[in-house]
C-alpha positions in Angstrom: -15.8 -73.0 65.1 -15.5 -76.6 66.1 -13.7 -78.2 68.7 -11.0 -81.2 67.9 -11.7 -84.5 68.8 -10.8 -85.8 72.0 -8.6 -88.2 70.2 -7.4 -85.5 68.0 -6.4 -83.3 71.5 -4.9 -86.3 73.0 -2.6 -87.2 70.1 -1.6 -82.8 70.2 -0.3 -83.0 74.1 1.2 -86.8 73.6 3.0 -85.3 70.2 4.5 -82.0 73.0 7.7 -82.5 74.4 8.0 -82.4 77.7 9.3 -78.8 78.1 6.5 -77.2 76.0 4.1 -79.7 78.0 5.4 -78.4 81.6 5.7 -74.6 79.9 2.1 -75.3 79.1 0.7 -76.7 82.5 2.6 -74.1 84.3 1.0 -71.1 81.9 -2.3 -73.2 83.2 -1.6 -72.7 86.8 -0.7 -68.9 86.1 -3.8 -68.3 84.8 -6.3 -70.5 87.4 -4.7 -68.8 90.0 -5.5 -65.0 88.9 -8.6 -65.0 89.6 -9.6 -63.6 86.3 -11.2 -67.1 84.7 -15.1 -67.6 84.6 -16.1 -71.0 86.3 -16.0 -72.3 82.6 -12.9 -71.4 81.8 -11.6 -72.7 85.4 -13.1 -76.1 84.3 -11.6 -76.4 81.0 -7.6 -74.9 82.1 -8.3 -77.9 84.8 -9.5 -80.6 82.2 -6.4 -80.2 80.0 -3.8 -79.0 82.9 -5.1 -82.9 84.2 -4.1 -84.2 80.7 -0.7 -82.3 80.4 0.2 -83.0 83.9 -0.5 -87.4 82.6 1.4 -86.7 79.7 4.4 -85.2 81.8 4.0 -88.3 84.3 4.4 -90.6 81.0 7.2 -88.9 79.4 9.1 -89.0 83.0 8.4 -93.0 83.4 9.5 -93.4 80.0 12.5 -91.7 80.6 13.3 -93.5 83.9 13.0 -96.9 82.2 15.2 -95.8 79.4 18.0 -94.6 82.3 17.4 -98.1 84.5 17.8 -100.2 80.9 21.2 -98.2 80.1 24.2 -100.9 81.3 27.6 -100.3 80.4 29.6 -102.8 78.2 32.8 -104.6 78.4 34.6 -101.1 76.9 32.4 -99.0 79.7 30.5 -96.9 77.0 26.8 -97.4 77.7 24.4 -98.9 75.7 20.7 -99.8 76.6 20.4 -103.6 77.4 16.7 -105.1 77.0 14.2 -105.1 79.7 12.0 -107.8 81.2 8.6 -106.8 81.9 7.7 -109.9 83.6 10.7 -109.2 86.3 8.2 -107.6 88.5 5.9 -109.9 88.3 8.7 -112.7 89.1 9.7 -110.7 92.3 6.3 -110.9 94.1 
């Protein structure tokens, strides 16, 4: 039995929504904190609770930028206006 590829993994939990990713990490925590894991197994629930919990934290920014770009028009419905990712680098 072979394991997939770290790429392979990575594109799996970037592919998860973000409920099934949180769902996920919290079934990791569950587990880590029964006491019933072998060092090993501690290891490798931390390894990809660590990748689950950077996937969440991407999803969430994403999400935030979507929500700061959303503007309403001249008829109030809301539409998402484009950003400027040099505006930060303008303020400082």
């Amino acid at each position: 039995m072979s394991k997939p590829s770290k790429a392979a993994e990575a594109a799996r939990l970037d592919s998860l929504p973000f409920e099934e990713a949180m769902k996920r990490l919290e079934t990791i925590v569950d587990a880590m904190e029964s006491d019933e894991l072998s060092l090993e197994q501690l290891l490798a629930r931390y390894e990809e609770g660590m990748k689950l919990a950077r996937v969440c934290q991407a999803k969430i920014a994403d999400a935030e930028l979507k929500i700061q770009q959303l503007e309403k028009n001249a008829e109030g419905a809301l539409t998402l206006k484009p950003v400027a990712l040099d505006a930060e680098d303008d303020a400082g």
